[in-house]
C-alpha positions in Angstrom: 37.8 -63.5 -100.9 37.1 -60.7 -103.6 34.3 -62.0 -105.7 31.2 -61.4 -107.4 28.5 -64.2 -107.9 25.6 -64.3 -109.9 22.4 -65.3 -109.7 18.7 -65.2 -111.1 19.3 -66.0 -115.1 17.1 -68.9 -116.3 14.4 -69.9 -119.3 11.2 -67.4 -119.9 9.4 -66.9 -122.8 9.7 -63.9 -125.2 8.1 -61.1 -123.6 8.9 -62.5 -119.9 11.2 -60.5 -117.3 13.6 -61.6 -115.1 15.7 -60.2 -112.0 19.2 -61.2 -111.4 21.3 -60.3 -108.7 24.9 -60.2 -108.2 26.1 -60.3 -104.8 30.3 -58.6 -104.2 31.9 -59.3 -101.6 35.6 -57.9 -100.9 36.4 -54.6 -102.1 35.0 -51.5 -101.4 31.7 -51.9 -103.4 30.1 -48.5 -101.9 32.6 -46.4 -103.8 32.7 -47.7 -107.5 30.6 -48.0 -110.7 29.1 -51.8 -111.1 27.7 -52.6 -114.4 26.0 -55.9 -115.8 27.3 -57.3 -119.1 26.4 -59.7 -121.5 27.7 -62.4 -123.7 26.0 -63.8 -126.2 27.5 -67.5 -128.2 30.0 -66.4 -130.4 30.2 -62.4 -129.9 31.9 -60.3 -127.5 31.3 -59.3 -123.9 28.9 -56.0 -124.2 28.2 -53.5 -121.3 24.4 -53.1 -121.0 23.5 -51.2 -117.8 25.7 -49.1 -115.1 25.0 -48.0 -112.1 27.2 -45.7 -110.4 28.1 -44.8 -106.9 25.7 -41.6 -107.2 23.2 -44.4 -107.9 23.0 -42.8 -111.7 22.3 -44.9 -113.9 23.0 -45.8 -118.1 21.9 -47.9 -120.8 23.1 -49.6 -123.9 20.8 -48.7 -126.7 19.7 -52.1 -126.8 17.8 -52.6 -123.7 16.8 -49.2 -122.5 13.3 -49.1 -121.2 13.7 -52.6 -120.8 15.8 -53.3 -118.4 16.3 -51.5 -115.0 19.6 -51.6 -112.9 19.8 -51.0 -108.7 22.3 -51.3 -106.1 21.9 -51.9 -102.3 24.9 -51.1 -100.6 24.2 -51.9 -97.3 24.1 -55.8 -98.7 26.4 -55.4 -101.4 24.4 -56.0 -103.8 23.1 -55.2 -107.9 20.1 -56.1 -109.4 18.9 -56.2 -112.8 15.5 -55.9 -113.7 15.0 -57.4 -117.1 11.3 -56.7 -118.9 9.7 -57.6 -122.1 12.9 -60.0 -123.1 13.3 -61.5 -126.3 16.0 -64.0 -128.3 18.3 -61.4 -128.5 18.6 -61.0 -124.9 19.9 -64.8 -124.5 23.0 -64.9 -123.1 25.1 -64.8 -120.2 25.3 -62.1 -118.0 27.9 -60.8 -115.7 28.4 -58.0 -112.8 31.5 -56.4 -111.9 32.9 -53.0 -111.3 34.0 -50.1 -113.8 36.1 -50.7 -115.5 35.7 -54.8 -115.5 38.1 -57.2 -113.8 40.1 -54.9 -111.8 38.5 -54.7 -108.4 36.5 -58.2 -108.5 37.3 -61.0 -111.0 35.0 -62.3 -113.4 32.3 -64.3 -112.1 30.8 -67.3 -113.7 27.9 -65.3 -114.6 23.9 -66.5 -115.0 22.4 -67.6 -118.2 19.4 -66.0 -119.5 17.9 -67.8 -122.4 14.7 -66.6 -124.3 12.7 -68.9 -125.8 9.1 -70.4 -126.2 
């Protein structure tokens, strides 16, 4: 089955970190560009970190030097290292290839919420 779960989201106080993962499995994960995403209530689904197969790696404006995305291959695997988070980070976030919803559907993602 061609999926991608999620996992790791959760409640942490404003200047906290998280890591989520987001495990593929299907596909050819090796090969393509996986990025996490986030949704906050009410507002679109934003790309905030990529990761491509050349293991480089972007950043929306919004959570650079913040957040850190990495990919293991070998277990099919993304991570997203989340640091110094605060309310405007709550949301839920997503993995899936570049461009989204093509090679793996969307998952259910992992809410992050950010609050004291």
């Amino acid at each position: 089955q061609v999926q991608v779960v999620e996992s790791g989201g959760g409640l942490v106080q404003p200047g906290g970190s998280l890591r989520l993962s987001c495990v593929a499995s299907g596909g050819i994960f090796g090969i393509r560009g996986m990025g996490w995403y986030r949704q906050a209530p009410g507002k679109q689904r934003d790309l905030v970190a990529t990761i491509a197969s050349d293991y480089t790696t972007s950043y929306a404006d919004s959570v650079k030097g913040r957040f850190t995305i990495s990919r293991d291959n070998a277990k099919k695997t993304v991570y997203l290292q989340a640091t110094s988070l605060n309310a405007d980070d709550t949301a839920v976030y997503y993995c899936n290839a570049i461009p989204p919803n093509v090679l793996y559907p969307w998952g259910q993602g992992t809410q992050v919420t950010v609050s004291s």
